[in-house]
DRENTORKOL-3810 file (N, C-alpha, C; in nm, 4 decimals):
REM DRENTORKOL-3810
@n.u->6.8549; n.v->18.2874; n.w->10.1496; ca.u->6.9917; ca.v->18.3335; ca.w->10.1478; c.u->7.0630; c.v->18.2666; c.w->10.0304
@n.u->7.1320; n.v->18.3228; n.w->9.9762; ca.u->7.2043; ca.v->18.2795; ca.w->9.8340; c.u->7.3407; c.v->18.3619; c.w->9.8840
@n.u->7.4704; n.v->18.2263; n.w->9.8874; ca.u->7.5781; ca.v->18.2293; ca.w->9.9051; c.u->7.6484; c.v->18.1858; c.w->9.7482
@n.u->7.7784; n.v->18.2695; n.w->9.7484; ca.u->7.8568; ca.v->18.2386; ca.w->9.6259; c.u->7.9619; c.v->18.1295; c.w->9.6797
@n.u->8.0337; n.v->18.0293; n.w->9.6271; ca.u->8.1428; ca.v->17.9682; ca.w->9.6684; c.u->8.2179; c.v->18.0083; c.w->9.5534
@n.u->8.3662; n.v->17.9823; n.w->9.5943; ca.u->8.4762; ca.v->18.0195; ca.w->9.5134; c.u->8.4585; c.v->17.8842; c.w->9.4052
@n.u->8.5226; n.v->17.8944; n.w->9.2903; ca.u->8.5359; ca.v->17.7833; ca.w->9.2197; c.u->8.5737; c.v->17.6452; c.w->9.2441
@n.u->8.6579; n.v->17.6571; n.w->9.3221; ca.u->8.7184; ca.v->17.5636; ca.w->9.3671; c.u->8.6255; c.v->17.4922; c.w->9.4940
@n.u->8.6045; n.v->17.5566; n.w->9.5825; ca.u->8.4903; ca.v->17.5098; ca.w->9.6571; c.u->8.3759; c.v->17.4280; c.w->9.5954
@n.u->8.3429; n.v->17.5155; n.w->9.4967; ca.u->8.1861; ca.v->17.4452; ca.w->9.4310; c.u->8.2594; c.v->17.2857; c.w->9.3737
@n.u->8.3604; n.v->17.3115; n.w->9.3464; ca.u->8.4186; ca.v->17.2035; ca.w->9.2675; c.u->8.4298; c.v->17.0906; c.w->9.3851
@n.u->8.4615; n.v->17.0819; n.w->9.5026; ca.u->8.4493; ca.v->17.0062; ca.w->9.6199; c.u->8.3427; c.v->16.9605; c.w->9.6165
@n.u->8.2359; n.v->17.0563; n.w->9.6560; ca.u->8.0881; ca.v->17.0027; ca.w->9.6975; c.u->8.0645; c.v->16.9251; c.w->9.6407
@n.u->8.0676; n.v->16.9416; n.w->9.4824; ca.u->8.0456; ca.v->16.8414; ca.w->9.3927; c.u->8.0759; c.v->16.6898; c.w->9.3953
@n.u->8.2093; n.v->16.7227; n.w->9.4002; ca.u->8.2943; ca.v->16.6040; ca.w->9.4103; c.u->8.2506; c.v->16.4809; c.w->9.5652
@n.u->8.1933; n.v->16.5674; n.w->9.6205; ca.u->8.1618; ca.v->16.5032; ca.w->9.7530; c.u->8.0039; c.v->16.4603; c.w->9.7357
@n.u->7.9468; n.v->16.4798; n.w->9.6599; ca.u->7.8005; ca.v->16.4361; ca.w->9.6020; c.u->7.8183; c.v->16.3362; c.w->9.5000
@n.u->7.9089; n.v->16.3777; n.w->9.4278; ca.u->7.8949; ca.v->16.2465; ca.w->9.3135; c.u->7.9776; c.v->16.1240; c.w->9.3413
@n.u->8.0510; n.v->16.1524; n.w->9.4773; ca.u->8.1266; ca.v->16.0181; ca.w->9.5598; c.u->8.0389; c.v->15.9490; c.w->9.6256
@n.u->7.8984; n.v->15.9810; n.w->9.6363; ca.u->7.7522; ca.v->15.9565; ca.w->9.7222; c.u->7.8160; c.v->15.9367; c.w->9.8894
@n.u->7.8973; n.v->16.1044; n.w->9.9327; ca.u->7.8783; ca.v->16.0736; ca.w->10.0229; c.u->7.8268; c.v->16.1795; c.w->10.1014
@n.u->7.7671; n.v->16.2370; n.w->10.0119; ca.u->7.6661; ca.v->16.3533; ca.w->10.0719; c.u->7.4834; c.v->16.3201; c.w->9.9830
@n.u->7.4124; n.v->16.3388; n.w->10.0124; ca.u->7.2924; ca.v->16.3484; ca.w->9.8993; c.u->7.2668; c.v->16.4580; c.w->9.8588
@n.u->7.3219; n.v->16.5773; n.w->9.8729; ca.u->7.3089; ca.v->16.6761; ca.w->9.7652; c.u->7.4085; c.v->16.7892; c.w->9.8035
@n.u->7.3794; n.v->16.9098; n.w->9.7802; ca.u->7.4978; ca.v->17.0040; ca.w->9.7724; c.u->7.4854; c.v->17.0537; c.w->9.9483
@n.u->7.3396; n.v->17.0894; n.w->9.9428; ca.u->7.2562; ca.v->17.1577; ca.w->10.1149; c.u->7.2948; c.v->17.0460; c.w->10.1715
@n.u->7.2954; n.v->16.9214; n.w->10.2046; ca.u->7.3910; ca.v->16.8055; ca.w->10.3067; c.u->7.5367; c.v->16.8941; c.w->10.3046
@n.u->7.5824; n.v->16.9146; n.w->10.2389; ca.u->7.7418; ca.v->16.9217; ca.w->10.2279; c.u->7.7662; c.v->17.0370; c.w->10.3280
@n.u->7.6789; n.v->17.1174; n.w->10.2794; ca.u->7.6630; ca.v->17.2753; ca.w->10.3491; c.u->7.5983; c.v->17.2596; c.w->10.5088
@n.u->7.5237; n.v->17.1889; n.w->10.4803; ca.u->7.4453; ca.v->17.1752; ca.w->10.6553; c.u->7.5769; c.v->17.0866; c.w->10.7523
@n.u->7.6598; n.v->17.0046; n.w->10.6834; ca.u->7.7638; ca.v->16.8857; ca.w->10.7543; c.u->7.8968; c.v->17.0067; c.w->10.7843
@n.u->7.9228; n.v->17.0989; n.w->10.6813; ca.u->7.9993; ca.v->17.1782; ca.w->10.7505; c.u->8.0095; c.v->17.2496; c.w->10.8214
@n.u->7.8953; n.v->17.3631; n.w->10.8274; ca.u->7.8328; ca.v->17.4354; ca.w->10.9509; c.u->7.7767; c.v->17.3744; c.w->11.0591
@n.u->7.7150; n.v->17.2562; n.w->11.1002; ca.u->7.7356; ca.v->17.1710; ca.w->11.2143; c.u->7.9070; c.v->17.1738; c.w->11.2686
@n.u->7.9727; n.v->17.1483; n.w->11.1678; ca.u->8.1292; ca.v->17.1032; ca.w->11.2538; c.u->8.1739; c.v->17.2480; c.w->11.2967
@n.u->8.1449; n.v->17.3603; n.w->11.1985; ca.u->8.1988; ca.v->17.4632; ca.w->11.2360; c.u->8.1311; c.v->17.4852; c.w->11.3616
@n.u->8.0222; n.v->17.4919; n.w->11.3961; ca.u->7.9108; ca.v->17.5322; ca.w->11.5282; c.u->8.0298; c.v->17.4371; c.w->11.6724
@n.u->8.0094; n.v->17.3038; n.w->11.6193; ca.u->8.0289; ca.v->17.1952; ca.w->11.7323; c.u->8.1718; c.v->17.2357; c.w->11.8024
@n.u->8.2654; n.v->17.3043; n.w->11.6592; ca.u->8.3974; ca.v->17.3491; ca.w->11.6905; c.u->8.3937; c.v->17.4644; c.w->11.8095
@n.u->8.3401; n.v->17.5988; n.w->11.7824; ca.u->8.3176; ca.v->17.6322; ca.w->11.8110; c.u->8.2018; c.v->17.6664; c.w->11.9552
@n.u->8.1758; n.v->17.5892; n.w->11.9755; ca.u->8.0812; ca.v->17.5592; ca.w->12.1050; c.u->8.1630; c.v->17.5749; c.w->12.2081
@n.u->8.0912; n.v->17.6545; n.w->12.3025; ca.u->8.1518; ca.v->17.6909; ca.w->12.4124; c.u->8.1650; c.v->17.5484; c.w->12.5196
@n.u->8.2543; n.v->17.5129; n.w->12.5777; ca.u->8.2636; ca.v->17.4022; ca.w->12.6922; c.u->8.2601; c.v->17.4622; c.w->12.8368
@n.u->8.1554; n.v->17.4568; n.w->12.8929; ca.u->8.1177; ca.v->17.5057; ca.w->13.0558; c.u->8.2339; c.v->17.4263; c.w->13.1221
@n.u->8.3045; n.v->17.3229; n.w->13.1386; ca.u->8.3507; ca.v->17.2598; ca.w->13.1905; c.u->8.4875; c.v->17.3175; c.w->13.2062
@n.u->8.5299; n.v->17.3896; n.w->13.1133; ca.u->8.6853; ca.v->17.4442; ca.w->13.1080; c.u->8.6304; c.v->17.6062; c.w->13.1307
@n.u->8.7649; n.v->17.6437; n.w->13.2231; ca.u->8.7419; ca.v->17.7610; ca.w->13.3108; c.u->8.7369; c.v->17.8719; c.w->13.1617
@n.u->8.6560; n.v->17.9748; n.w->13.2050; ca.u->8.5878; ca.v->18.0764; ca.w->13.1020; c.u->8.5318; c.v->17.9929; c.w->12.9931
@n.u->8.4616; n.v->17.9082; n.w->12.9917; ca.u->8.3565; ca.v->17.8192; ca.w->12.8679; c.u->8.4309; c.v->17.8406; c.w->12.7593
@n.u->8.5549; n.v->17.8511; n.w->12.7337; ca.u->8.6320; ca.v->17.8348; ca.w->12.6162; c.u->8.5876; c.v->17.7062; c.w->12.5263
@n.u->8.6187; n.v->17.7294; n.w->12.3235; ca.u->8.5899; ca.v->17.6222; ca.w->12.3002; c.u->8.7540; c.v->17.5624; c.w->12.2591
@n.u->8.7038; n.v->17.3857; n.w->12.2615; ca.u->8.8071; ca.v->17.3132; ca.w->12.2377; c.u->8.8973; c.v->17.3213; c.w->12.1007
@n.u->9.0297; n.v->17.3487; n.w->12.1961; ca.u->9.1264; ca.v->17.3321; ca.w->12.0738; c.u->9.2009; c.v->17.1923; c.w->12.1298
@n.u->9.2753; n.v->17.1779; n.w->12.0003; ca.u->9.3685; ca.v->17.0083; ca.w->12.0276; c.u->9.4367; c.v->17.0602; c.w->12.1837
@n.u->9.5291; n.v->17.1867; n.w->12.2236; ca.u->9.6122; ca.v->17.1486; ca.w->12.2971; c.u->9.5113; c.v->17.1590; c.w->12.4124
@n.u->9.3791; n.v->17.2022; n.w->12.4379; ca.u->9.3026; ca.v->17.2403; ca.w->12.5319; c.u->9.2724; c.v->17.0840; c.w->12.6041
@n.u->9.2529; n.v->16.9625; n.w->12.4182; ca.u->9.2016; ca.v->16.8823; ca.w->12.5061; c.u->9.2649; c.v->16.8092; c.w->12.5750
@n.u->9.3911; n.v->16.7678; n.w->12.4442; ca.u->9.5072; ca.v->16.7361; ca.w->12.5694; c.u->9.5834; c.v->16.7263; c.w->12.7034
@n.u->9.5271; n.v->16.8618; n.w->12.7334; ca.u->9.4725; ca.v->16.9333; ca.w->12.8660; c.u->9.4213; c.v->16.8374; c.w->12.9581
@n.u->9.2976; n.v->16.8484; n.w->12.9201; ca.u->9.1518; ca.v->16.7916; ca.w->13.0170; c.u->9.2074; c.v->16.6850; c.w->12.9707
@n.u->9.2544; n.v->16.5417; n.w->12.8900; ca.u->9.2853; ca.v->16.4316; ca.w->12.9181; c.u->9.3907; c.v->16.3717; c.w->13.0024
@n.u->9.4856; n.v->16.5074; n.w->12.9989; ca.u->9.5870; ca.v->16.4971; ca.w->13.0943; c.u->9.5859; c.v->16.4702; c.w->13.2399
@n.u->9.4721; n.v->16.5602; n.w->13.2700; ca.u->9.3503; ca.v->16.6014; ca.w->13.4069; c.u->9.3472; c.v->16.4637; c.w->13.4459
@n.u->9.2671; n.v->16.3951; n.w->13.3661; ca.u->9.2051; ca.v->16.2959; ca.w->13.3680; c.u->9.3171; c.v->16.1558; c.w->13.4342
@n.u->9.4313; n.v->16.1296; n.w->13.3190; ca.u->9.5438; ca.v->16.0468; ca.w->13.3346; c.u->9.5794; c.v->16.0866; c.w->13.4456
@n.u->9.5871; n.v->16.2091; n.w->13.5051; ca.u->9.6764; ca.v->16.2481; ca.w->13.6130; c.u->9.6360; c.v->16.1543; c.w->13.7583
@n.u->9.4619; n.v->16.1817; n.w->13.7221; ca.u->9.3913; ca.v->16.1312; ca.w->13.8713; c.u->9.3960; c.v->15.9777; c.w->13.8781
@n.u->9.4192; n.v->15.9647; n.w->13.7643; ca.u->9.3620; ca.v->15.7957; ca.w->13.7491; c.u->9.5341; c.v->15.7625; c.w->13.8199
@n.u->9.5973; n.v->15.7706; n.w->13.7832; ca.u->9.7617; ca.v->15.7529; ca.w->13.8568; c.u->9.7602; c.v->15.8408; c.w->13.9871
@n.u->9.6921; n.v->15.9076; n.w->14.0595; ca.u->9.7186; ca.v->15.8980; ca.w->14.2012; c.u->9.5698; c.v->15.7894; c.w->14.2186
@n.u->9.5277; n.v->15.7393; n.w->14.1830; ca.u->9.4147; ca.v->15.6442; ca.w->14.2550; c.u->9.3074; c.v->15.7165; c.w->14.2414
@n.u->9.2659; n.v->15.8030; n.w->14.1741; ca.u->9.1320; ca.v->15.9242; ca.w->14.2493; c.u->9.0241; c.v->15.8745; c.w->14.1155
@n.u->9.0240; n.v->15.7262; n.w->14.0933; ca.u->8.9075; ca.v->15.7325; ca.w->14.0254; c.u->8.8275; c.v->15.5938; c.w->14.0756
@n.u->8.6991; n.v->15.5490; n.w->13.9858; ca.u->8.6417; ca.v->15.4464; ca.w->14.0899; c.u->8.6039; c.v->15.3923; c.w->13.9676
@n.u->8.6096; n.v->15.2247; n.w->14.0286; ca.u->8.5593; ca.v->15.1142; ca.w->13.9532; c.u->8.4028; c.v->15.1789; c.w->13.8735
@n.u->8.3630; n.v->15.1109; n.w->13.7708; ca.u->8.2310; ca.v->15.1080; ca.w->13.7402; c.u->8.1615; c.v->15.0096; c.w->13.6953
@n.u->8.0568; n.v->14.9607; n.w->13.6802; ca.u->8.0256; ca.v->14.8466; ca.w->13.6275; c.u->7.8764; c.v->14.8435; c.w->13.5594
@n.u->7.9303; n.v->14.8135; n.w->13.4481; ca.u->7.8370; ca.v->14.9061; ca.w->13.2852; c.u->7.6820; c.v->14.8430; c.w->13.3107
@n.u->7.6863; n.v->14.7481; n.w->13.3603; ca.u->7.5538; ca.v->14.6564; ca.w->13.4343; c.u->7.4492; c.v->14.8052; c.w->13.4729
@n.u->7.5207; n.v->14.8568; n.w->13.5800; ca.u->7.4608; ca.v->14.9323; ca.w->13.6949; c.u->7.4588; c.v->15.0311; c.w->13.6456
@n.u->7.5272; n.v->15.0624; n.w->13.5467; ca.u->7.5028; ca.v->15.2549; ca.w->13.4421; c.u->7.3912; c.v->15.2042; c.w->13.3971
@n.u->7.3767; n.v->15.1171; n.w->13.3526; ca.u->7.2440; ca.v->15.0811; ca.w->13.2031; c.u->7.1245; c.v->15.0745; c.w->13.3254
@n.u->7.1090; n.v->15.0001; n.w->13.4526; ca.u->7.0155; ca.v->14.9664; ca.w->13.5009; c.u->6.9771; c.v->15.1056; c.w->13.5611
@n.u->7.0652; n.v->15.2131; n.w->13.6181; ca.u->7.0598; ca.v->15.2981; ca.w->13.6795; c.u->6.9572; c.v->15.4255; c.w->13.5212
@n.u->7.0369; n.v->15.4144; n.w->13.4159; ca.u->6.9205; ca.v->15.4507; ca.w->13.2865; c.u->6.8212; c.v->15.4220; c.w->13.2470
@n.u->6.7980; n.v->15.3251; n.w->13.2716; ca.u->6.6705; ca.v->15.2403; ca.w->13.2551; c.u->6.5614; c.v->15.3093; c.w->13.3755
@n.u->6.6020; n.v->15.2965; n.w->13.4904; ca.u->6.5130; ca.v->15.3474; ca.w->13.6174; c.u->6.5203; c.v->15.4925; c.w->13.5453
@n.u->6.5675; n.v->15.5897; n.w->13.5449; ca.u->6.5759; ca.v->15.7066; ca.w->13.5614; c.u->6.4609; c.v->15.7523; c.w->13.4188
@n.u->6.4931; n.v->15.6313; n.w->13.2960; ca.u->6.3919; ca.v->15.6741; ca.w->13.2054; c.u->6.2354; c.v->15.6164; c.w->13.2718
@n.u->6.2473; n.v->15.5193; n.w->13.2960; ca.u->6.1169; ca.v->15.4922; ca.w->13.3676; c.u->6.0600; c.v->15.5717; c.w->13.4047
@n.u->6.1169; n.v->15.6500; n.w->13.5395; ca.u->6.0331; ca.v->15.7637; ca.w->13.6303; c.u->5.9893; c.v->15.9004; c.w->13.5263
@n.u->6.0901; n.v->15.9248; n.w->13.4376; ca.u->6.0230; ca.v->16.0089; ca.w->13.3385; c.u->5.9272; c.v->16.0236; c.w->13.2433
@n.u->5.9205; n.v->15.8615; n.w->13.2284; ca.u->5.8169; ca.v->15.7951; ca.w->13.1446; c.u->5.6583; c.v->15.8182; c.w->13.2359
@n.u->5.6805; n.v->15.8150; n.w->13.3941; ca.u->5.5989; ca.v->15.7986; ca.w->13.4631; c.u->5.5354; c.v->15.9371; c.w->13.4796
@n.u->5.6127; n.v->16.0669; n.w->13.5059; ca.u->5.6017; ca.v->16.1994; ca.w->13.5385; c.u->5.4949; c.v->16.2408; c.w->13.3944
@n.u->5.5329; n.v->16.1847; n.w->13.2990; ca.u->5.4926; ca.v->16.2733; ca.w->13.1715; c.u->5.3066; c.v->16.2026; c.w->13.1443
@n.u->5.2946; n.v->16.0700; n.w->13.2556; ca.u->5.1989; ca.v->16.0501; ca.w->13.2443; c.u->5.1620; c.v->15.8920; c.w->13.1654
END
């Protein structure tokens, strides 16, 4: 596939390669179509898998603040996430043989 960019575009890419913060022009191109994809990605979690916009997330953090101020959330303790990952990779480690 052979895409044209406007002048000004090509003139970016560039500029973003010779700042070394891309390694070539295809980085620049692959880093934007990732964000465009990721943007675009549907979220199962919000009613009709809509994807996230700012006021959407604002939204769901709101959700979030709301419960934590009536009480509706629970201690955790990062110990017992990691140990509880650890087991869970284990047994998979075990299944695969």
């Amino acid at each position: 596939m052979t895409v044209k960019l406007k002048p000004e575009h090509e003139r970016y890419v560039r500029e973003l390669v010779q700042a070394g913060r891309f390694p070539d022009e295809h980085a620049v191109v692959d880093a934007v179509l990732t964000a465009f994809r990721i943007n675009d990605e549907p979220i199962p979690d919000i009613p009709g898998g809509v994807p996230w916009t700012e006021e959407r997330l604002r939204a769901a953090v709101q959700v979030g603040i709301d419960e934590a101020d009536r009480g509706e959330c629970a201690e955790w303790d990062i110990e017992e996430i990691r140990a509880e990952g650890r087991r869970l990779l284990e047994e998979r480690k075990n299944r695969r043989g």
